[in-house]
C-alpha positions in Angstrom: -56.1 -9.9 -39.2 -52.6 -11.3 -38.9 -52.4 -12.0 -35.5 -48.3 -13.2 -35.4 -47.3 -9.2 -35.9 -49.8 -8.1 -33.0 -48.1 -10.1 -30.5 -44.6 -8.5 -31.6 -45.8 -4.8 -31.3 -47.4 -5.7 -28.0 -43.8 -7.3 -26.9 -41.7 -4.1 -27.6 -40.1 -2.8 -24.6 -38.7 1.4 -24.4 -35.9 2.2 -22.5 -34.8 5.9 -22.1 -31.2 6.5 -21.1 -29.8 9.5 -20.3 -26.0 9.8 -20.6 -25.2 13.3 -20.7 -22.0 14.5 -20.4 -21.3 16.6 -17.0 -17.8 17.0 -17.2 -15.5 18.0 -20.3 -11.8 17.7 -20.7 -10.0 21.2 -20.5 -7.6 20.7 -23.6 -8.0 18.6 -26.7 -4.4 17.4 -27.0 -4.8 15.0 -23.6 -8.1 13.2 -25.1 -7.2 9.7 -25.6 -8.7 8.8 -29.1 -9.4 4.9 -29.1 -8.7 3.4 -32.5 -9.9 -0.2 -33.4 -7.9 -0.5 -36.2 -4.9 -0.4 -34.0 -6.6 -1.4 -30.6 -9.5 -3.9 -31.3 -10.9 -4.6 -27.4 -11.7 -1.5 -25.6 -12.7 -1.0 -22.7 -14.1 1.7 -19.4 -16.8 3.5 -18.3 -19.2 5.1 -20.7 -19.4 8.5 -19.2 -21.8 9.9 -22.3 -22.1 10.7 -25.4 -21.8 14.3 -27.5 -22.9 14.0 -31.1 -20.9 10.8 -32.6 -18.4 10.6 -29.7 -18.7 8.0 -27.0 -16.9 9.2 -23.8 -14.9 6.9 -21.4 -13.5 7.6 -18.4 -10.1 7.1 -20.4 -10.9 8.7 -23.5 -13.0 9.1 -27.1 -14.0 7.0 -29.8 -15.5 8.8 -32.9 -18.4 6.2 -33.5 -19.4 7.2 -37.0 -16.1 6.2 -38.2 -17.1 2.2 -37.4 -20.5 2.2 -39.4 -19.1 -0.9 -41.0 -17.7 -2.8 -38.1 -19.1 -5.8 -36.1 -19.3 -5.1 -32.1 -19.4 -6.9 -29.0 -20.8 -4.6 -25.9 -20.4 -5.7 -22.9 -22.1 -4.8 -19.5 
């Protein structure tokens, strides 16, 4: 019995999060889409998330499209 890979399952810590999305804007053409390409440092408040969107308290940013990219996340 390996007892190095034990002590890593034992070490595993579960968080739950729950960042639902209570509020929703009323009309699509005021959402502020964030674009790394063209903006690379964002920043707010995560307010949620709905499928592959994060939501900020100042806008969107449509995760799927940065499968590639290299993040920092700040808390």
């Amino acid at each position: 019995m390996d007892r190095g890979n034990e002590n890593v399952k034992n070490s595993v810590i579960s968080v739950s999060l729950c960042l639902c999305v209570e509020v929703f804007s009323l009309s699509v053409a005021t959402i502020t889409h964030h674009n790394l390409d063209k903006t690379p440092k964002v920043s707010g408040v995560l307010q949620g998330i709905k499928g592959q969107y994060l939501i900020f308290d100042n806008g969107v940013m449509n995760i799927r499209k940065y499968g590639g990219y290299k993040v920092k996340v700040t808390v």
